[in-house]
C-alpha positions in Angstrom: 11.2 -11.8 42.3 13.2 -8.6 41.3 14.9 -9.2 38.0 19.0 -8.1 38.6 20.3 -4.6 36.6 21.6 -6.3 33.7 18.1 -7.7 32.6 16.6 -4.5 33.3 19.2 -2.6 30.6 18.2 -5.8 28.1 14.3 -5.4 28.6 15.3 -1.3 27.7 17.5 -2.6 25.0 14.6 -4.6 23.4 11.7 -2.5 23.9 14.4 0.7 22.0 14.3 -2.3 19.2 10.7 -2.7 19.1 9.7 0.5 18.9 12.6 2.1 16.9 13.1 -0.8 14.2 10.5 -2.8 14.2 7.0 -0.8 14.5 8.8 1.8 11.9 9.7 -0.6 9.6 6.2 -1.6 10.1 4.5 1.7 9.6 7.1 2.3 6.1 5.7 -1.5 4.8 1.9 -0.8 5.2 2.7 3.0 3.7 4.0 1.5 0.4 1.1 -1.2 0.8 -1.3 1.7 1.0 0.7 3.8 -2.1 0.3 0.7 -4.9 -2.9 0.3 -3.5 -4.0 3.7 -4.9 -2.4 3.0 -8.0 -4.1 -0.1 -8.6 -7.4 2.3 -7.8 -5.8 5.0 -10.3 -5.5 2.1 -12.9 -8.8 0.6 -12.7 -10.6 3.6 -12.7 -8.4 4.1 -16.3 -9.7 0.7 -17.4 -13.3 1.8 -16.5 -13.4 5.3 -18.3 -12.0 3.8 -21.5 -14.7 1.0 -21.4 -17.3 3.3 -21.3 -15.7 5.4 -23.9 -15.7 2.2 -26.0 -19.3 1.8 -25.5 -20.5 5.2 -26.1 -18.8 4.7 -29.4 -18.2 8.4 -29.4 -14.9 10.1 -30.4 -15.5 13.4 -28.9 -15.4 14.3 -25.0 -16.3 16.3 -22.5 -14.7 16.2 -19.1 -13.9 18.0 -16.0 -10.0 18.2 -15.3 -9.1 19.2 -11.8 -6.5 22.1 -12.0 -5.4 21.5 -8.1 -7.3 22.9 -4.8 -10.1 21.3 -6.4 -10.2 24.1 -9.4 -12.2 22.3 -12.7 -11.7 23.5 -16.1 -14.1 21.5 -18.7 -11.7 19.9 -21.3 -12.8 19.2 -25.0 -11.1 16.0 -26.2 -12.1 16.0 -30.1 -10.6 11.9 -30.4 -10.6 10.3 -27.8 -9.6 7.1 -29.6 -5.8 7.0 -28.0 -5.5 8.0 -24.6 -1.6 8.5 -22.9 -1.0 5.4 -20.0 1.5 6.6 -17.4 3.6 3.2 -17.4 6.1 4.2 -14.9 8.9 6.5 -13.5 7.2 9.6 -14.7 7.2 8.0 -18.6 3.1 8.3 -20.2 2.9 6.1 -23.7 0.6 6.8 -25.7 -2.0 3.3 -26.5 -4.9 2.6 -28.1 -8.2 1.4 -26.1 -7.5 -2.3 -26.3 -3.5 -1.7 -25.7 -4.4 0.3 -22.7 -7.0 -2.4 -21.2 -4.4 -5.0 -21.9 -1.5 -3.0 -20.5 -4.1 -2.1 -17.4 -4.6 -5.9 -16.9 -0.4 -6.5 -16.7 0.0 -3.8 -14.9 -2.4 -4.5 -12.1 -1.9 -8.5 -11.9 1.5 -7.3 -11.3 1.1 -4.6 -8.5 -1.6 -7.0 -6.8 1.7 -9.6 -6.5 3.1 -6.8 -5.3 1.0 -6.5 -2.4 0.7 -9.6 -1.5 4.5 -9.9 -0.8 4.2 -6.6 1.1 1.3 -8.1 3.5 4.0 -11.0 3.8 6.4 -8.6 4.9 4.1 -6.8 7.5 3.0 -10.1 8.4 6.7 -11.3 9.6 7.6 -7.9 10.8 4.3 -8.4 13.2 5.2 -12.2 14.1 8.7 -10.4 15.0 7.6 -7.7 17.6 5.4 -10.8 18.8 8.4 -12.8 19.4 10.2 -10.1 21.2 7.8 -8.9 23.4 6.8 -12.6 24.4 11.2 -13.0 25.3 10.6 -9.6 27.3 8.0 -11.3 29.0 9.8 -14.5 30.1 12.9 -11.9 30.7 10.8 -10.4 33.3 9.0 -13.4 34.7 5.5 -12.1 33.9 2.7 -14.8 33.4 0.7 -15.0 30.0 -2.1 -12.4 29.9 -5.3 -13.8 29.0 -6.4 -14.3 25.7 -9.0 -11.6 26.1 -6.4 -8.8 27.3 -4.4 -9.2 23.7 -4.5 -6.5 21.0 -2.9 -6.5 17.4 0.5 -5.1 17.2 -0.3 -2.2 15.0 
Protein backbone atom coordinates (compact mmCIF):
# COMPACT_ATOMS: atom_id res chain seq x y z
CA UNK A 1 0.00 0.00 0.00
CA UNK A 2 1.63 3.35 -1.12
CA UNK A 3 0.69 6.09 1.35
CA UNK A 4 -0.79 9.32 -1.04
CA UNK A 5 1.60 12.75 -1.15
CA UNK A 6 -0.02 14.44 1.46
CA UNK A 7 0.90 11.75 4.19
CA UNK A 8 4.25 11.74 2.85
CA UNK A 9 4.75 15.77 3.52
CA UNK A 10 3.09 15.01 7.17
CA UNK A 11 5.50 11.98 8.04
CA UNK A 12 8.43 14.95 6.83
CA UNK A 13 6.53 17.40 8.83
CA UNK A 14 6.78 15.21 12.01
CA UNK A 15 9.99 13.63 11.76
CA UNK A 16 11.39 17.97 11.19
CA UNK A 17 9.39 18.09 14.76
CA UNK A 18 11.13 15.22 16.26
CA UNK A 19 14.33 15.97 15.46
CA UNK A 20 14.38 19.83 15.56
CA UNK A 21 12.03 20.32 18.82
CA UNK A 22 11.91 17.57 20.46
CA UNK A 23 15.43 15.63 20.67
CA UNK A 24 16.93 19.36 21.23
CA UNK A 25 14.82 20.21 23.85
CA UNK A 26 15.88 16.91 25.09
CA UNK A 27 19.60 17.29 24.73
CA UNK A 28 19.13 21.29 26.58
CA UNK A 29 17.05 19.24 29.67
CA UNK A 30 19.65 16.53 30.40
CA UNK A 31 22.54 19.51 29.87
CA UNK A 32 21.07 21.52 32.78
CA UNK A 33 20.44 17.98 34.54
CA UNK A 34 24.14 17.34 34.13
CA UNK A 35 25.19 21.23 35.18
CA UNK A 36 23.31 21.11 38.92
CA UNK A 37 24.52 17.78 39.01
CA UNK A 38 28.11 19.14 39.24
CA UNK A 39 27.14 21.67 41.62
CA UNK A 40 25.71 19.33 43.88
CA UNK A 41 29.32 17.48 43.50
CA UNK A 42 31.06 21.07 43.95
CA UNK A 43 28.91 21.41 47.23
CA UNK A 44 29.48 18.15 48.78
CA UNK A 45 32.96 18.13 48.26
CA UNK A 46 32.64 21.85 50.29
CA UNK A 47 30.78 19.96 52.98
CA UNK A 48 33.57 17.27 53.09
CA UNK A 49 36.75 19.64 53.29
CA UNK A 50 35.14 21.64 56.09
CA UNK A 51 34.37 18.37 58.03
CA UNK A 52 37.67 17.37 58.01
CA UNK A 53 38.92 20.70 58.77
CA UNK A 54 36.65 20.50 61.85
CA UNK A 55 38.25 17.41 62.85
CA UNK A 56 41.79 18.18 62.43
CA UNK A 57 40.94 20.91 64.85
CA UNK A 58 43.61 22.95 63.17
CA UNK A 59 43.34 26.64 62.18
CA UNK A 60 46.02 26.84 59.78
CA UNK A 61 46.14 25.27 56.11
CA UNK A 62 47.90 24.21 53.53
CA UNK A 63 46.47 23.64 50.09
CA UNK A 64 46.98 23.40 46.49
CA UNK A 65 44.92 26.07 44.47
CA UNK A 66 44.69 25.39 40.79
CA UNK A 67 45.61 28.73 38.87
CA UNK A 68 43.93 27.31 35.37
CA UNK A 69 45.67 24.76 32.75
CA UNK A 70 46.15 22.73 35.69
CA UNK A 71 48.90 25.38 37.18
CA UNK A 72 49.05 24.77 41.39
CA UNK A 73 50.28 27.43 43.58
CA UNK A 74 50.39 26.09 47.43
CA UNK A 75 48.13 28.56 49.39
CA UNK A 76 48.68 29.36 53.23
CA UNK A 77 45.35 29.90 54.92
CA UNK A 78 46.45 31.13 58.61
CA UNK A 79 42.31 30.64 59.96
CA UNK A 80 40.63 28.66 58.37
CA UNK A 81 37.73 28.95 60.82
CA UNK A 82 35.34 30.90 58.13
CA UNK A 83 35.42 29.91 54.79
CA UNK A 84 33.35 32.12 51.75
CA UNK A 85 30.12 29.80 50.33
CA UNK A 86 29.25 30.85 46.79
CA UNK A 87 25.36 30.95 47.43
CA UNK A 88 24.41 32.02 43.95
CA UNK A 89 24.50 34.40 40.84
CA UNK A 90 28.14 35.05 41.30
CA UNK A 91 27.38 36.36 45.26
CA UNK A 92 30.17 34.19 47.91
CA UNK A 93 29.02 34.89 51.82
CA UNK A 94 31.18 34.47 54.06
CA UNK A 95 29.92 31.45 56.97
CA UNK A 96 31.22 29.74 59.65
CA UNK A 97 31.79 25.83 59.58
CA UNK A 98 28.45 24.83 61.01
CA UNK A 99 26.51 27.81 58.82
CA UNK A 100 28.23 26.45 55.85
CA UNK A 101 27.29 22.64 56.53
CA UNK A 102 23.86 23.79 57.27
CA UNK A 103 23.65 26.07 54.22
CA UNK A 104 25.31 23.00 52.23
CA UNK A 105 22.41 20.78 53.47
CA UNK A 106 19.55 23.52 52.07
CA UNK A 107 21.25 24.07 49.28
CA UNK A 108 21.66 20.54 47.98
CA UNK A 109 18.09 19.15 49.24
CA UNK A 110 17.06 21.87 47.10
CA UNK A 111 19.06 21.27 43.78
CA UNK A 112 18.38 17.40 44.24
CA UNK A 113 14.33 18.61 43.88
CA UNK A 114 15.70 20.24 41.21
CA UNK A 115 16.67 17.26 39.40
CA UNK A 116 14.23 15.33 39.98
CA UNK A 117 11.74 17.68 38.17
CA UNK A 118 14.25 17.87 35.36
CA UNK A 119 14.33 13.89 34.93
CA UNK A 120 10.39 14.44 34.89
CA UNK A 121 10.86 16.77 32.15
CA UNK A 122 13.22 14.43 30.03
CA UNK A 123 11.03 11.85 30.98
CA UNK A 124 7.79 13.38 29.12
CA UNK A 125 9.90 14.94 26.43
CA UNK A 126 11.00 11.02 25.76
CA UNK A 127 7.17 9.66 26.18
CA UNK A 128 6.59 12.55 23.53
CA UNK A 129 9.05 11.56 20.63
CA UNK A 130 7.58 7.97 21.60
CA UNK A 131 4.15 9.07 20.85
CA UNK A 132 5.08 10.66 17.54
CA UNK A 133 7.09 8.30 16.03
CA UNK A 134 4.45 5.40 17.05
CA UNK A 135 1.51 8.08 14.87
CA UNK A 136 4.38 8.10 12.06
CA UNK A 137 4.19 4.54 12.27
CA UNK A 138 0.40 3.96 11.92
CA UNK A 139 0.69 7.06 9.29
CA UNK A 140 2.71 4.80 7.23
CA UNK A 141 1.06 1.56 7.85
CA UNK A 142 4.22 -0.15 9.28
CA UNK A 143 3.72 -3.17 11.71
CA UNK A 144 5.08 -3.01 15.38
CA UNK A 145 8.77 -3.91 15.44
CA UNK A 146 9.64 -6.48 17.82
CA UNK A 147 10.28 -5.86 21.25
CA UNK A 148 13.90 -6.84 20.74
CA UNK A 149 14.59 -4.33 17.74
CA UNK A 150 13.59 -1.14 20.22
CA UNK A 151 16.25 1.29 21.49
CA UNK A 152 15.92 4.30 24.00
CA UNK A 153 15.17 7.52 22.43
CA UNK A 154 18.29 9.30 23.37
Amino acid sequence: MVPPAGVDQKVLQYEAFINDVLRRDLQKVLEQRDQVYEKISQYLQLKNTIQSLQEAGSQQLKADVDLGCNFFVQAHVHDSSRVFVAVGFGFFVEMSHDEALRFIDKKTTQLTVFTEQLTKDSAKIKAHIRMVLEGLRELQGLSDPPESQRRDVF
